[in-house]
N, C-alpha and C positions, 0 to 999 in steps of 0.2 A: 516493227508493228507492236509488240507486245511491251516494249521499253514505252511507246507514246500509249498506247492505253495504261498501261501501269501509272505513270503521271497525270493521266487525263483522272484518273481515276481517283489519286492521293489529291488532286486539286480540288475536286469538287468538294472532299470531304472535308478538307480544310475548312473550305467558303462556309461547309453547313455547319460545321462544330464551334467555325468562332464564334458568329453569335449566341451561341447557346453558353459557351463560358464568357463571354463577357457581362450574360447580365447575369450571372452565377458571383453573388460577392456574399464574404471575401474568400480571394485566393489565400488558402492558408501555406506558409513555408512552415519548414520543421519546429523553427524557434519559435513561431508564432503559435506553431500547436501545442510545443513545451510549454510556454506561458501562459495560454489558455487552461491548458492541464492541469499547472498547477494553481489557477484560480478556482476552478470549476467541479473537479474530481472530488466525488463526496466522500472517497477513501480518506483524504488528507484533511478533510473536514473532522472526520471521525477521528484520527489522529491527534488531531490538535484538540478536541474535545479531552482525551484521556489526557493530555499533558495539562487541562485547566484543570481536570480530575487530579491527578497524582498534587498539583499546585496547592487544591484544597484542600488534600489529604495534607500535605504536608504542615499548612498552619493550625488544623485540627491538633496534630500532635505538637505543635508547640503551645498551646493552649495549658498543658501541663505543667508548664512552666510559670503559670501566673495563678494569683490566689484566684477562688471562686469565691463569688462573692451572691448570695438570696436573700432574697426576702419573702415572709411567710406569712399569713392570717391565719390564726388557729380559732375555734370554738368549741370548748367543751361545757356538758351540763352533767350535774353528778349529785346524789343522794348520799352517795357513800362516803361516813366519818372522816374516812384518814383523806382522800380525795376531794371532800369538800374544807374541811379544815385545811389543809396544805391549798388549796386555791384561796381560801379568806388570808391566809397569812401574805401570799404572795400580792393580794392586793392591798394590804397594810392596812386593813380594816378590821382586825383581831380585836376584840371587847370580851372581859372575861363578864362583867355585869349583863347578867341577862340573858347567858347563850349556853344552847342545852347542846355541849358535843358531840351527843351520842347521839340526837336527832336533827342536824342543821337544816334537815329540810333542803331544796334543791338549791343548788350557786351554779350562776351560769361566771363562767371567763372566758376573755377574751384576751388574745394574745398577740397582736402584732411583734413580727422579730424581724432580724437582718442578722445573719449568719456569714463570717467570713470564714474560708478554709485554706492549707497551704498545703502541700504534698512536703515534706522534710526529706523523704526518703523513700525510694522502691524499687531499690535492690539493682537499681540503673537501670529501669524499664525505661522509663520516659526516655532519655537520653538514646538507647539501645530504637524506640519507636522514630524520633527524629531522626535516626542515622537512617533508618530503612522507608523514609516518606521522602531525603533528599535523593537518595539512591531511585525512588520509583519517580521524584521527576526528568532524574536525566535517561532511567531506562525509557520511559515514555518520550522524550527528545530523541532519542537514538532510534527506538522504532518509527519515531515518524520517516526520520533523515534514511531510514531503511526504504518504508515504504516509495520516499520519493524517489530514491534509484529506482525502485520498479519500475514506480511509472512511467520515466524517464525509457528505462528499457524497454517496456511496452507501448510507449508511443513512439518511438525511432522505430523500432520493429513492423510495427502496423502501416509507420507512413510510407518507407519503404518498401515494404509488401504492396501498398497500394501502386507505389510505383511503380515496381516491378511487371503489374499485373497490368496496367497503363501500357506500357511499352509491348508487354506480350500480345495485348488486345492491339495493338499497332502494328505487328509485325504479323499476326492470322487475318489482322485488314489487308493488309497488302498482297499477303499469298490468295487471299480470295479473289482480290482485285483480278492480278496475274492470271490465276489458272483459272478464270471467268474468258479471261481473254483469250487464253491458246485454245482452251477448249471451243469458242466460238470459231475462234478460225480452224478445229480441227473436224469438228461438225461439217463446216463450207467443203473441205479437201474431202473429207468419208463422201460425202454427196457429188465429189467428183470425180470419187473413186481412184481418190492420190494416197488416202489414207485407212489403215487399218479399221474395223470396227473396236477390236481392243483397245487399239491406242484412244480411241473415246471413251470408252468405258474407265479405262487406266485414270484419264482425266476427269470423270465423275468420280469415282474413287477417290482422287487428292481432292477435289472440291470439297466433299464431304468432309474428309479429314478434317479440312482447310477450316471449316463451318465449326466445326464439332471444338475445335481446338479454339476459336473464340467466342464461341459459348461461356468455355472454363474460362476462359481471360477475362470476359465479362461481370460473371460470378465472383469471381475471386475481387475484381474491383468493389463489386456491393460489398463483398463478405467485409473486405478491409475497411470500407467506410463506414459501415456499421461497428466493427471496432474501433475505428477514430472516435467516433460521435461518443461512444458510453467511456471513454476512458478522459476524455474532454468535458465529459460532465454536459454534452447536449444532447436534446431528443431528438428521437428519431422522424421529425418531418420538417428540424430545423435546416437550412441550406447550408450546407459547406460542401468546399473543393475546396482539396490541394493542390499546389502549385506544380502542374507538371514540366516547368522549368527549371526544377530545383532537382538536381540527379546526383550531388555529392560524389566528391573524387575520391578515390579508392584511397585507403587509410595506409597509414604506415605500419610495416612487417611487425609484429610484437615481440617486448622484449624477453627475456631470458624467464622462464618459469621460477627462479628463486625468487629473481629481484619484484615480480609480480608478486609471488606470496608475501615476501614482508611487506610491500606498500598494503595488502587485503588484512593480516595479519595485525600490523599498526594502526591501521585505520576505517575499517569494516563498520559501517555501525549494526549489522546484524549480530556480529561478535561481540561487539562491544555492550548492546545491549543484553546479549547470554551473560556474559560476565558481572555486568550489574545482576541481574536476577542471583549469578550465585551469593555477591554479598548479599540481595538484601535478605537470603535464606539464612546467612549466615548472621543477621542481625536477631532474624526472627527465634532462631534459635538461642541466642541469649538473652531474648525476654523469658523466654519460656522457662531457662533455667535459673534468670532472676528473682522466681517466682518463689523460691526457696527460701529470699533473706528476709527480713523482716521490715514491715513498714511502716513509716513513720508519718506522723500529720497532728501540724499546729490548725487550732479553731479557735475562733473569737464570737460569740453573740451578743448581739444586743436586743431589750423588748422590753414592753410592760405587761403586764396582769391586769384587768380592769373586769368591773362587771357589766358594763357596758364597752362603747367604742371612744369613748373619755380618755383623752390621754393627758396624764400628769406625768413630770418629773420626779414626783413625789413614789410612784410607784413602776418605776424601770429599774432594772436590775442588767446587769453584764456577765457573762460564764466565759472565763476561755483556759484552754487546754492541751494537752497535746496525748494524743492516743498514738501506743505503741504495739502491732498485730503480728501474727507470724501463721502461717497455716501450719498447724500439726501434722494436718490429717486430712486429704480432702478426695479420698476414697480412690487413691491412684492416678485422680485428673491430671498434679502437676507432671507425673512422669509418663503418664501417657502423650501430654502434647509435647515432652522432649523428645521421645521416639517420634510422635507425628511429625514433628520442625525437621529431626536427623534425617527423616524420608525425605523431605523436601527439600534438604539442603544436595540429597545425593542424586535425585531425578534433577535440580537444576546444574549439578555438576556434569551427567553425563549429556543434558540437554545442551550446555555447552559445548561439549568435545564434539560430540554431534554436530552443530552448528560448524564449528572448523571444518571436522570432514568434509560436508557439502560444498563447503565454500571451496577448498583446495579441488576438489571436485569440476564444480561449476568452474575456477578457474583455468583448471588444464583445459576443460572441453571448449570453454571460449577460444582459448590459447589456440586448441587446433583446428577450430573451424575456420578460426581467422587465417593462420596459415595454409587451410586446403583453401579455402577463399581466394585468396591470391595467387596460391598456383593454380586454380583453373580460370582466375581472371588473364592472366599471362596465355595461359596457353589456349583458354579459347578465342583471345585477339589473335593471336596469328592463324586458326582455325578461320576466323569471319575471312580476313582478308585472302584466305587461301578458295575458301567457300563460293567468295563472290567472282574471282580471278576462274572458277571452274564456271560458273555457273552460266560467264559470261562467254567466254569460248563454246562450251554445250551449245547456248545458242544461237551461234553464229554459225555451227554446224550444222545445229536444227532447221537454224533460214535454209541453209544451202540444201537440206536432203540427205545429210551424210551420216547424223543418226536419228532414231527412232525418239517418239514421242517419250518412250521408256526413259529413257536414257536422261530427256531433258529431266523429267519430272523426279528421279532420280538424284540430279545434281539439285535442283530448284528445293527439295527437302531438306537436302545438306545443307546449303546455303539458312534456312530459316532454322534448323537444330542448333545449325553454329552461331545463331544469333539469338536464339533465347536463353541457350547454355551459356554467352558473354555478357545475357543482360540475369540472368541467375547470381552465376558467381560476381558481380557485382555485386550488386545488392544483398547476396549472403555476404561477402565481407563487409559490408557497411553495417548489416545488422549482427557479427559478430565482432563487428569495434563498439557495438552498445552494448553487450551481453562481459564484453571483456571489462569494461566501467565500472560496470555492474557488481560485477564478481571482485574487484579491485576496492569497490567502492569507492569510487576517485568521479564524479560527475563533476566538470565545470559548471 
């Protein structure tokens, strides 16, 4: 009786749930929500934003490398002797008949120029600034390739959580079904005085349980959708489901803890990106100390002198040169920002080793979740089958009279412990083969 209600019961809900997921599109699988992920996720956006950033930075500093080249309008008006006499000369209009030096009275000029300049030398600053702009773009390539392992780990993690909670909300439908059903026929027997009042009550009791426990199964299915959706880069009233046909088979055992650390070791880009950050500390600190040498720079102008905005060939003139500078003396600035750079080459050195601990870290604990993963995947299949093999005897003694309601309800609980502990430890090991990727750095 209670095997045909239990069915009658999974039938109906079948009927009502598939229409409700068929006009549910799309069914997302895992790879389809990977894809989505990394389309949509404004993380990665941000990501790739600082790599067009570091990009830019980087041709700014080669910029150094080429002459500068302005052009300029100048206007001056001037009363004064040596200022106006040196402006009449420069426009080649100097008359000694008629002109009283000591009062010229006002000269306006005007100056159009084009100024070209070369860097010759600076102590290998320039040179020292490209080394640490190509360095900040592949740090910025490496953090991104970081961040998309996360995401990667955090959307395997979540869809599998979803499913896990899927299947638990599957499994407290069914026990509600069940003990909806003895309890009916156990009420019928108390009223005919075959049956205990406790044993009813026993059976409100697991009902409740029964209720209370897909509640949480419930819950945990929103909680998880709502992390799909923001890690997916959609909002929250957009439609998606996951595919609850897609249940992924338990991963293979992992390997050895060494061979794991050198694949995370040689190919991390969390590490790898620390490691960049310590060259480019270490670049920044040889500008700082380049600051010492002295520097060099060729300049070429060209312009005229006019009293208006007249231009003749008659009165342009060309200057060029090369200026040679050194700081003597610049009140302790250059060797304060050597100690400031040594700080920062020593906070990104130990930010590095740091980053390795975590990661050897993160790696064991992947290593052993995945390994308890699997051994309670193991051991709680032969628990189910052992669960249902009681459960099913109990109630064939239960039809017969020969034990107590207790007794069923007792095995009926086993039977459903032993089946969310085998649908747990699946999905903890599936979600600790994403976390082990992770920590490796190795995402297909």
């Amino acid at each position: 009786m209670r095997q045909t209600s239990f069915w009658l019961v999974s039938s109906v809900l079948m009927l009502v749930l598939k229409p409700v997921w068929a006009d549910e599109q799309p069914r997302y699988t895992l790879e389809q929500a990977i894809d989505t992920a990394l389309v949509n996720n404004p993380e990665l956006g941000i990501m790739q934003a600082r790599i067009d950033q570091a990009n830019a930075q980087l041709g700014e500093s080669l910029a150094s490398f080429y002459p500068q080249i302005k052009a300029s309008l100048s206007y001056q008006h001037s009363d004064n002797p040596a200022q106006a006499f040196a402006m009449i000369i420069a426009q080649r209009r100097l008359s000694f008949s008629g002109s009283d030096f000591n009062h010229p009275g006002g000269v306006d000029n005007y100056r159009p120029q084009v100024t070209a300049s070369y860097a010759l030398f600076r102590g290998g600053q320039d040179y020292y600034r490209q080394q640490a702009a190509e360095l900040g773009v592949e740090t910025s390539e490496l953090e991104k390739a970081a961040t998309r392992n996360q995401l990667l780990n955090n959307v395997t993690a979540a869809y599998y959580g979803e499913l896990a909670a899927m299947e638990a909300h599957e499994v407290s439908l069914h026990s509600i079904a069940a003990v909806q059903s003895e309890l009916k026929q156990s009420k019928i027997r108390f009223d005919a005085g075959t049956v205990l009042k406790s044993d009813v009550l026993s059976l409100e009791v697991q009902l409740a349980e029964a209720k209370d426990a897909q509640i949480q199964a419930h819950n945990a299915i929103d909680l998880a959708q709502s992390m799909l959706k923001t890690l997916l880069g959609l909002s929250s009233n957009e439609n998606f489901v996951i595919n609850p046909a897609q249940q992924g088979n338990l991963p293979a055992a992992p390997a050895v803890f060494d061979e794991l650390l050198n694949q995370a070791l040689s190919s991390h880009p969390e590490l790898k990106a620390a490691e960049k950050r310590v060259a480019i500390a270490e670049q920044q600190l040889k500008i700082a100390k380049a600051a010492h040498l002295p520097r060099a720079d060729a300049f070429v102008s060209y312009g005229s002198d006019s009293k208006d905005l007249a231009y003749s060939t008659n009165r342009d003139n060309v200057t060029a040169g090369v200026m040679l500078e050194v700081d003597v003396f610049s009140g302790f600035a250059t060797q304060e920002k050597i100690k400031k750079t040594e700080h920062e080459l020593t906070a990104a050195q130990e930010l590095a080793r740091q980053t390795r601990l975590r990661i050897e870290n993160q790696l064991k604990s992947a290593q052993i979740k995945l390994q308890d993963a699997l051994s309670r995947a193991e051991v709680s299949g032969v628990a189910v089958t052992a669960a249902e093999e009681a459960l099913r005897l109990v109630d064939e003694q239960r039809q017969a009279g020969v034990v107590t309601v207790t007794r069923y309800i007792e095995a009926e609980v086993a039977r459903d412990k032993a089946h969310t502990r085998q649908i747990t430890a699946r999905f903890d090991a599936l979600r600790a083969e994403a976390e082990l990727k992770q920590a490796t750095g190795f995402w297909q």
